[in-house]
DRENZATOR-317355 format. One record per residue (C-alpha): residue in three letters; x, y, z. Coordinates in steps of 0.5 Angstrom, whole numbers, plus 2048, in hexadecimal, padded with zeros to 3 digits. Each point is the difference from the previous one (the first is absolute). Layout:
N
ALAXYZ...
//
This chain:
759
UNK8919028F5UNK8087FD800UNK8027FE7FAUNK8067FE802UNK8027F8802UNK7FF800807UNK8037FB806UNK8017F9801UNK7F8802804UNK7FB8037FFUNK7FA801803UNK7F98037FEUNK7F8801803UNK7FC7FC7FCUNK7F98047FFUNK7F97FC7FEUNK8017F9804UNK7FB7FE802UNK8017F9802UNK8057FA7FFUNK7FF7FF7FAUNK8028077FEUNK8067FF803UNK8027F97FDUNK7FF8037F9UNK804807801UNK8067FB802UNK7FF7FC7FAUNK8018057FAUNK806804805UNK8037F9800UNK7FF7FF7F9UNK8048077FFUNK8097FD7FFUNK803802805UNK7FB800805UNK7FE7FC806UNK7F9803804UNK7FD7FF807UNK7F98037FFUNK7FD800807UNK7F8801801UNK801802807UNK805806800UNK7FE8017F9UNK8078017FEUNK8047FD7FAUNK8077FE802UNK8057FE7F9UNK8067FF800UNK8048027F9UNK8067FB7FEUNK8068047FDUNK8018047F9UNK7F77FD800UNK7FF8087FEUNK7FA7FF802UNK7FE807804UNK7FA803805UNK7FC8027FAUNK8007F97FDUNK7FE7FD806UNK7FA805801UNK7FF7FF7F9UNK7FF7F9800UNK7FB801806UNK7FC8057FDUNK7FF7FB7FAUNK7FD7FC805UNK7FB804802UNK803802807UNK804807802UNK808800802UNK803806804UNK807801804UNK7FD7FF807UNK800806805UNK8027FF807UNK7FA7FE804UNK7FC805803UNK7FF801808UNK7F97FE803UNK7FC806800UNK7FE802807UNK7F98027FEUNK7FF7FA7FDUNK7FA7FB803UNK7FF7F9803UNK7FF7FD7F9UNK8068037FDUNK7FD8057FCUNK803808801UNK7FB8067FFUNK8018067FBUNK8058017FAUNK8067FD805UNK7FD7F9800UNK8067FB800UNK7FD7FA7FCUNK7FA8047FCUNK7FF7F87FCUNK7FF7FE806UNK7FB805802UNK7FD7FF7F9UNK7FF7F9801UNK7FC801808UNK7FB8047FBUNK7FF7FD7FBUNK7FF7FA806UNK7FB804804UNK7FC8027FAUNK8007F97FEUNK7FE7FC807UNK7FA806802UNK7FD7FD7F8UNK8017FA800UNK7FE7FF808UNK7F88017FEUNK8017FC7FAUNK8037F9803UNK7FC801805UNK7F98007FDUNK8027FA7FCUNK8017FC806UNK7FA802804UNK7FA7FF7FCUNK7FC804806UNK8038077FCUNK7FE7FE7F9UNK7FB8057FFUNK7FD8007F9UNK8058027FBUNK8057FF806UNK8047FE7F9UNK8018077FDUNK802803807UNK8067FA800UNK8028027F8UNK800807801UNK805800806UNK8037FA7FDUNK8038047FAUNK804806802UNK8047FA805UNK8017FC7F9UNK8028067FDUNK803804805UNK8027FB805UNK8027FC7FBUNK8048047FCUNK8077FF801UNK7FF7F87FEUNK7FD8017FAUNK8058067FEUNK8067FB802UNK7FC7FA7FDUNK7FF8047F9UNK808802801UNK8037F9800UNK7FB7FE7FBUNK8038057FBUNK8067FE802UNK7FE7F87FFUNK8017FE808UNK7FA7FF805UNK802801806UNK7FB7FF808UNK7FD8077FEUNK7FD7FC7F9UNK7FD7FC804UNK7FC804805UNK7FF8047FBUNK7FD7FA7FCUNK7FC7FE805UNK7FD806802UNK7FE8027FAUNK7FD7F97FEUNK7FC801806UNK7FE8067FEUNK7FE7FF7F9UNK7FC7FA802UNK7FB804804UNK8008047FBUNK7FD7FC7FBUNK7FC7FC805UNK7FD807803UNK7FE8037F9UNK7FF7FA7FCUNK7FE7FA805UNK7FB7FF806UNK805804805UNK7FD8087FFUNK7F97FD801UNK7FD803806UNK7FF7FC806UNK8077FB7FEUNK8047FE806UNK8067FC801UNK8017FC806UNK808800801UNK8037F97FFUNK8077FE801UNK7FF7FA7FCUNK7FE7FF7F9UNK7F87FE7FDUNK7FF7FE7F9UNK7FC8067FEUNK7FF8037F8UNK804807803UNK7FB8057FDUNK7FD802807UNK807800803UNK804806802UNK808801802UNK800807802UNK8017FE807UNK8077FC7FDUNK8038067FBUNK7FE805807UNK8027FC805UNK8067FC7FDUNK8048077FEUNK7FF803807UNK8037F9803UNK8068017FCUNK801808800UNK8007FF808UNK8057FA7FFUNK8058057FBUNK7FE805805UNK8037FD806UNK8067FD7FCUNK8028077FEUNK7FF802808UNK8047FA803UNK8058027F9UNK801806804UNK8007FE807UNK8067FB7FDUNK8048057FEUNK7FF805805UNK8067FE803UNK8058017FBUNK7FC8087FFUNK800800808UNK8087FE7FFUNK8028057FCUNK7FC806803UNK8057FF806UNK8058047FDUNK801808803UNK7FD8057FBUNK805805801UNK806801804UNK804806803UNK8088007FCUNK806803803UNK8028057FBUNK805804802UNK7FF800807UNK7F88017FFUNK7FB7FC800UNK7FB8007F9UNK7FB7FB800UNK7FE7FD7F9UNK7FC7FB7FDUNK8047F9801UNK8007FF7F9UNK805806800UNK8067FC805UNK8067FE7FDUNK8057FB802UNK805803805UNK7FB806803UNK7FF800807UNK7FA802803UNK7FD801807UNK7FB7FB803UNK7FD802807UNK7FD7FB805UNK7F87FE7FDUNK8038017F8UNK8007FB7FBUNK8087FF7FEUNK7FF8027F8UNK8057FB7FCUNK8067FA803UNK805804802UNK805800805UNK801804807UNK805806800UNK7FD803806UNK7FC7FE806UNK7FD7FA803UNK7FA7FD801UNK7FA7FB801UNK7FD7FF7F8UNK7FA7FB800UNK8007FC7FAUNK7FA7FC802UNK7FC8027FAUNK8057FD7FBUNK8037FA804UNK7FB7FF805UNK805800806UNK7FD804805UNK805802804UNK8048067FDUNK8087FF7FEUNK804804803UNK8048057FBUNK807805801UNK8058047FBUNK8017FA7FBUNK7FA7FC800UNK7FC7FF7FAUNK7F9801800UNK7FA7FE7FCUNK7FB8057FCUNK7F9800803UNK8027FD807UNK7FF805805UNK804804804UNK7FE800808UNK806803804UNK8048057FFUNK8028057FAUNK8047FD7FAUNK8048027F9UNK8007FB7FBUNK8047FF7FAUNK7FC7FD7FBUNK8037F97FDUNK7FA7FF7FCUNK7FA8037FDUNK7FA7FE7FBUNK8007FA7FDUNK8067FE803UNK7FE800808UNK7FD7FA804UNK7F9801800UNK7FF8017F9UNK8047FA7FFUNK7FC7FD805UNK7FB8027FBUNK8027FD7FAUNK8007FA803UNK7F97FF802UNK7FE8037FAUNK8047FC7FCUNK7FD7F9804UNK7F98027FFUNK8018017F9UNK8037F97FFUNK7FC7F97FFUNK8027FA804UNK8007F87FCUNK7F8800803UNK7FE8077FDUNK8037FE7F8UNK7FC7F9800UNK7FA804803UNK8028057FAUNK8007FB7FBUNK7F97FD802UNK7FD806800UNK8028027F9UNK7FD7FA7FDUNK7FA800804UNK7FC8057FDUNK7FF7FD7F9UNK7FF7FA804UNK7FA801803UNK7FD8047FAUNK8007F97FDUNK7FE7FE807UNK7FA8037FFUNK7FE7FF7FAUNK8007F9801UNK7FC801806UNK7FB8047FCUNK8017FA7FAUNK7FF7FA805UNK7FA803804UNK7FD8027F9UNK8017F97FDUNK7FE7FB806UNK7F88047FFUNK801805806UNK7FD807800UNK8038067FCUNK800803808UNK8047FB802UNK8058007FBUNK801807800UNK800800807UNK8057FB802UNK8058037F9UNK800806804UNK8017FD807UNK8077FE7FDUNK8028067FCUNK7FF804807UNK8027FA806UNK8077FF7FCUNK803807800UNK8077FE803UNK801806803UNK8027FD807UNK8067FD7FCUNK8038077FEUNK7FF802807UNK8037FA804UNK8078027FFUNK8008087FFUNK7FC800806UNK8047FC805UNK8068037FEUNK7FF807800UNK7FD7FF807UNK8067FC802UNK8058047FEUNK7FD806802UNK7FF7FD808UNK8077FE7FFUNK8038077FFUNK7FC803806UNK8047FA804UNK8078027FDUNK7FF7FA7FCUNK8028017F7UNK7FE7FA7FCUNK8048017F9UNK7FC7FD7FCUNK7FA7FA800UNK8047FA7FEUNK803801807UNK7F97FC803UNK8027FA7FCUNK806800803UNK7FF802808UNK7FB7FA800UNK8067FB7FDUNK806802805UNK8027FB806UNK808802801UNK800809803UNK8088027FFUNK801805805UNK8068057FFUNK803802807UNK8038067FFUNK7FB806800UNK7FA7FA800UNK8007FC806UNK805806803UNK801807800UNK8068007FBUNK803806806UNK8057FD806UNK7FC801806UNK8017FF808UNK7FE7FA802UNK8037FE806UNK803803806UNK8057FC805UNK802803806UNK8057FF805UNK7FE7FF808UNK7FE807802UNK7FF8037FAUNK7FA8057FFUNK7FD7FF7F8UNK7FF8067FFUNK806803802UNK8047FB7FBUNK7FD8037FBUNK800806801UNK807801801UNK8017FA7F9UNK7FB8047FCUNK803807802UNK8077FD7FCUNK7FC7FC7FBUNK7FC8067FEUNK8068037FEUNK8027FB7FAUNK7FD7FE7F9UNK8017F9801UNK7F97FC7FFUNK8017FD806UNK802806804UNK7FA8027FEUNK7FB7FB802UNK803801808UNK8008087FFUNK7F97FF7FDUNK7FD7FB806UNK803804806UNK7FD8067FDUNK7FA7FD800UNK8017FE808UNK801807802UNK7FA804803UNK8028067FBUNK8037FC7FAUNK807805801UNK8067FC803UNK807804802UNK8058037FBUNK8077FC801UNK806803801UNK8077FD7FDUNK7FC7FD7FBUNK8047FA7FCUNK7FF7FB7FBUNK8047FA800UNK8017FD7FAUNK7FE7F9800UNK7FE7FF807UNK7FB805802UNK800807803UNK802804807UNK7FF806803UNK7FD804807UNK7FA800802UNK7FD804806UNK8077FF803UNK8007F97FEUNK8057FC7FBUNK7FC7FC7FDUNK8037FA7FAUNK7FA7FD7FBUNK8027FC7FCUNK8047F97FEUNK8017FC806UNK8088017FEUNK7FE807801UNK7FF7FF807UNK8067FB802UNK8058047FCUNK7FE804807UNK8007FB804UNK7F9801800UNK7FE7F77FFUNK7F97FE800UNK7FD7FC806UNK7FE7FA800UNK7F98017FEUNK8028067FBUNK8047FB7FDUNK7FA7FB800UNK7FB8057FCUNK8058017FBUNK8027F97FEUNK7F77FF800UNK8008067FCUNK8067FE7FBUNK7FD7FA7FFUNK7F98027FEUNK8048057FBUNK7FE806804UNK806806802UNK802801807UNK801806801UNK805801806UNK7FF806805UNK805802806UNK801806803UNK805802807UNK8047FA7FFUNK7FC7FB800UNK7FB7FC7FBUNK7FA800801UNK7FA7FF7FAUNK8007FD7FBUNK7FB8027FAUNK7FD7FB7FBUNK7FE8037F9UNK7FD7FC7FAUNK7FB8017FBUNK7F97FF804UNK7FA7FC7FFUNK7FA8047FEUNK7FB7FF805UNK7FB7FE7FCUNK8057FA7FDUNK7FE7FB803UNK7F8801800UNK8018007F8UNK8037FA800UNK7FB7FC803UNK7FB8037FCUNK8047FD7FAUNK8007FA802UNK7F8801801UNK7FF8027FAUNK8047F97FEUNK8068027FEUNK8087FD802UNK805806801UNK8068017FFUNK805805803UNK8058037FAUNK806804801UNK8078027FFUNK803800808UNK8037FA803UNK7FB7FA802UNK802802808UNK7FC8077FEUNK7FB7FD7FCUNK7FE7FA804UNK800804807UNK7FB8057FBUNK7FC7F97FEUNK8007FD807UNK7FC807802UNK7FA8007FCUNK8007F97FFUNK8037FE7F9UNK8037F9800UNK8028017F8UNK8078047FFUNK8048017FBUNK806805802UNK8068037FCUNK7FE8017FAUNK8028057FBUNK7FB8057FDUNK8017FE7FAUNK7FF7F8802UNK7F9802804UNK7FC8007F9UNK8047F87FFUNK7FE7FF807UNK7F78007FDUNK8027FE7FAUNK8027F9804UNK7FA800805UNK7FB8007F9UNK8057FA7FDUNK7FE7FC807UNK7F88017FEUNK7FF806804UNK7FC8067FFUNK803805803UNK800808802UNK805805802UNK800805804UNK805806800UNK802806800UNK8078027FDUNK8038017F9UNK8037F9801UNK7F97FD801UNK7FD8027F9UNK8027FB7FBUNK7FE7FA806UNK7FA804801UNK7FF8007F8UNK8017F9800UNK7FB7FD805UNK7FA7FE7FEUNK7FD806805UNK805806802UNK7FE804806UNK804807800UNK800803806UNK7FE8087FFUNK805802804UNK8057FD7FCUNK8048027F9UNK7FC8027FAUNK8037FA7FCUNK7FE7FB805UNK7F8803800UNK8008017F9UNK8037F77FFUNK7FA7FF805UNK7FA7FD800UNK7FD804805UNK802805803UNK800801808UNK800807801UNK8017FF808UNK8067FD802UNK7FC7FA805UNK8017FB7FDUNK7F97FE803UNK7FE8037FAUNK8027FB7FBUNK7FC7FB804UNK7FA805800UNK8028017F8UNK7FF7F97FEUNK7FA7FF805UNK7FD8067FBUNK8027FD7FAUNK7FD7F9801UNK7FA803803UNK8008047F9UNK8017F97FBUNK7FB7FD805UNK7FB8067FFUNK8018007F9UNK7FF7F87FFUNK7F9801804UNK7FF8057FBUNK8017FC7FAUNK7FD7FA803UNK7FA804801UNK7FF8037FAUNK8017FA7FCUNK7FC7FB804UNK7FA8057FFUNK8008017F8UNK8017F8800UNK7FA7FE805UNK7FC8067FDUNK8007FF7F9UNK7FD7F9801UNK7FA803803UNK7FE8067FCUNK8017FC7F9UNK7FB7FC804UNK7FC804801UNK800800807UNK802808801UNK7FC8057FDUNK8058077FDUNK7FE805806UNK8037F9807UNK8067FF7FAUNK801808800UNK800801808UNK8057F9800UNK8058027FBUNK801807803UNK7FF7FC807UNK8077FD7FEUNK8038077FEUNK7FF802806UNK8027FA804UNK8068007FDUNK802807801UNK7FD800808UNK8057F9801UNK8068047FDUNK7FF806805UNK8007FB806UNK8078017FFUNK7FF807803UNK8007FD806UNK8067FC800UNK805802806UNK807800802UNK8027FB806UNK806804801
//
């Protein structure tokens, strides 16, 4: 254990909480700590605290505080793989087991369910009620009040200690209630009598309540709830499966160069500038960049792009993504921590741990609800006594409200739906940073859309090719593309690249007497031709004028802000090339799904309005606001909100960060720079911009499922507890219902599963 003071943040797994209130009151004594701000999250089990500066507060302290409470706090451990061996409900085998609580749990159930069956059911059929069919049913009762039952009287007895009540203090007291009262209406009243019966009745009759039993009740009610906890801590497991799952994608080992010969090591061994060898099939083991080779890397696991990316000497790669062609040398640029898929990680956990507005309200009722109802009732049993009911009843009915008021759904209406939101969002390339970022998805009208590296490329591409009568396409490009291959120039490289990419084996000719001309553009034989690209006035220097249909095309180009490239050889011009910044193929679709989604977009960006708009006018943008310096884009949001808009930003570039971090929602694309991901709200990992529609589509879904939750949950204890203070549900219906809406929360929360992508 640390002693030392930790960083601004802390994390810490908190162990024995059973239930929304347990979480509510360790965030409360954190809270109360100086210095310290606490998350404590019932879902993910996990406390996030944030330590002011000089508060010299350490781990320890916290962990202290938390065991004073009556819970356990440790340093949390990386999440566990799925065993392969584990079954279809969640529980491994053997020593290895992955989750042996769960495991414990699913026993402690079985047991419970294979007693308590018998006992509900001669209950409610009077046809089974042999004579002294009530010591059968208190016989199978007690080891599930006592067995069964334990953890909620162990946790009862703990926060009773510590002067708190809690859900467990509820059941607990219910149960044993139950249980006691059948007790002395077996040994001291009519009920052990040979021959008694008791017909099964949802409502309550006045009856002096020496010849009732409520075995059925203290048996019935703690299965109902184990199997509800049961199920939640399955469906907790199912929610984080794809933050383990995403951690599992990594290479285990990889073969380093050291030498000249290949060593294969564990990858926690690698460094920072070691090469390493990745063959066709192998996963690449960290980010790094290409020093040798080329090939087809799959990254469809980590940023849902099916189509695999094309790599050569220079290219960077990412870890865990897949190498599908041929033999590659990387040169590792990130290890551990820092790479993009722990990264990826973090995210994700860090907004599953967080709480949205909704959940701190839900927090804050559940804190205060327990010794609520304990008043509750006792003025039930007080009322029922006073107007001249039975004991039965009274009795009955106080315990009803105990059981039906647990509000363990309100705990789960929030944890659940982000754990499964967030964690269907990773499988998709899409990273939510934190829960607060639902509020704001569901407010935006107003999308900003950075051209360069968003809506475009962000790399000079061949887009048009003009010919001259005659002409052969191919040809024009091969002899430009030939001369062009030879230069560094960006442009150059857009026509070598895209004659490249025309030839049938990918190989153009080798020019002889090679020259660059400053300025103008470059000059050479090809194949015994003499071919000139470049600048117009290139060519007609040489007495080489454009056409008139040449001439036309450039003009066209020029205006919409494109580069012509004009191409001549054997005295006389024949091309021109245009070159520019490409649209994204899927552009234009994700527009029109913002504007489906109900939001106005604008394109941003720094080139001159003829660029811009012609940019805009493709993919169907009305709004545009061209020219603009870098440092003025984050002005350009500010005077958006100042006109009332809700507005989000999606960008890529360093230039973008302080705009992103300034709209209400930022959406970095992962393609990006690592500033422009770390001031986004969402990151996209893929660079379709279709993604950033399908991301405010899965967070509105999520705040949607969040809000269904919490109503659920709230409407039930509202409607329920009229009615079992009523006497209207006896404890074994209020049992079966209260676990009810545990599990439909959480089975609500995992229909965000099946959450897909349009793109």
């Amino acid at each position: 254990m640390t002693t030392a003071i930790d960083g601004p943040v802390v994390e810490l797994e908190i162990g024995g909480m059973t239930c929304a209130s347990c979480a509510a009151r360790v965030e409360k004594k954190l809270n109360r700590m100086e210095g310290v701000t606490a998350t404590v999250n019932y879902a993910t089990e996990r406390a996030q605290v944030t330590l002011a500066e000089g508060s010299g507060v350490a781990t320890a302290d916290l962990i202290a505080t938390v065991e004073k409470t009556g819970y356990t706090a440790a340093a949390p451990r990386p999440p566990a793989p799925e065993p392969a061996d584990a079954d279809a409900t969640g529980a491994g085998h053997g020593p290895e087991a992955a989750d042996a609580p769960l495991a414990a749990l699913r026993q402690r159930l079985l047991v419970s369910l294979a007693l308590s069956v018998p006992v509900v059911l001669m209950a409610m059929v009077p046809v089974l009620q042999f004579t002294n069919w009530q010591w059968l049913s208190l016989t199978l009762t007690a080891p599930v009040v006592a067995y069964g039952a334990w953890p909620f009287h162990r946790a009862a007895w703990t926060n009773l200690r510590h002067g708190a009540a809690t859900m467990d203090t509820l059941i607990s007291l219910g149960t044993l209630a139950a249980f006691g009262w059948s007790l002395w209406a077996l040994f001291f009243g009519t009920a052990g009598m040979p021959g008694m019966t008791h017909p099964f009745e949802l409502t309550i009759a006045r009856t002096d309540g020496a010849g009732n039993i409520y075995l059925e009740a203290a048996a019935g009610v703690t299965t109902f709830i184990l199997a509800g906890r049961y199920f939640e801590a399955r469906a907790k497991r199912k929610a984080g499966a794809a933050l383990r799952a995403l951690l599992e994608l990594g290479a285990k080992d990889v073969a380093v160069l050291r030498g000249g010969t290949e060593v294969r090591i564990p990858v926690d061994g690698l460094r920072v500038g070691d090469r390493f060898v990745v063959r066709p099939g192998e996963k690449i083991a960290t980010d790094g960049r290409v020093a040798e080779g080329s090939s087809a890397v799959d990254a469809s696991m980590l940023t849902g792009e099916s189509v695999p990316v094309e790599v050569a000497a220079g290219d960077t790669v990412t870890g865990a993504t897949v190498n599908a062609g041929g033999r590659l040398v990387v040169e590792a640029t990130r290890i551990g921590a820092d790479t993009q898929l722990a990264r990826m990680a973090r995210l994700v956990e860090d907004a599953q741990n967080g709480k949205a507005a909704a959940q701190r309200l839900a927090d804050r009722i559940s804190a205060v609800f327990v010794p609520v109802v304990i008043v509750l009732a006792l003025a039930t049993l007080g009322l029922w006594l006073g107007t001249g009911h039975g004991a039965v009843a009274a009795f009955t009915a106080a315990v009803a409200v105990l059981i039906i008021a647990c509000p363990c759904a309100l705990g789960l209406a929030t944890p659940t739906a982000l754990m499964v939101g967030t964690g269907r969002g990773a499988q998709l390339g899409i990273l939510l940073k934190g829960p607060e970022v639902l509020e704001t998805t569901r407010t935006v009208d107003t999308v900003v859309l950075d051209k360069t590296g968003t809506v475009t490329t962000g790399a000079m591409t061949l887009t048009g090719v003009h010919l001259a009568d005659g002409v052969d396409r191919a040809r024009a490009l091969r002899l430009a593309g030939a001369l062009e291959h030879s230069s560094e120039h960006p442009v150059a490289r857009a026509v070598a690249t895209a004659a490249q990419e025309a030839e049938p084996a990918g190989a153009l000719p080798v020019p002889e007497d090679f020259a660059n001309i400053p300025g103008l553009g470059v000059r050479g034989s090809v194949e015994g031709h003499a071919v000139l690209v470049g600048r117009e006035r290139l060519l007609t220097d040489r007495g080489q004028p454009l056409p008139p249909a040449l001439a036309a095309a450039r003009d066209a180009a020029e205006r919409a802000g494109h580069t012509a490239v004009a191409v001549g050889w054997d005295g006389a011009a024949r091309a021109v090339l245009v070159v520019s910044d490409a649209v994204k193929p899927t552009s234009a679709e994700a527009v029109r799904r913002l504007r489906a989604l109900g939001l106005t977009p604008v394109l941003l960006t720094g080139d001159n309005r003829a660029v811009a708009e012609s940019v805009a006018a493709e993919v169907g943008i009305d709004e545009v606001i061209a020219e603009v310096l870098p440092e003025d884009k984050v002005a350009v949001v500010a005077r958006l909100q100042a006109e009332g808009r809700a507005v989000a930003m999606v960008g890529d570039g360093v230039n973008d960060a302080a705009a992103l971090a300034r709209a209400d929602l930022g959406l970095a694309m992962g393609t990006g720079t690592d500033a422009a991901i770390e001031a986004g709200d969402l990151t996209l990992v893929r660079g379709d911009l279709r993604a950033a529609a399908d991301a405010i589509r899965l967070a509105r879904a999520t705040l949607g499922t969040i809000r269904a939750n919490l109503f659920w949950a709230f409407g039930y204890n509202v409607a329920a507890l009229p009615l079992a203070a009523a006497g209207l549900l006896n404890p074994m219906i209020a049992g079966a219902a209260m676990a009810f809406s545990s599990v439909f929360v959480v089975g609500n929360s995992l229909r965000l599963r099946r959450f897909r992508a349009l793109s």
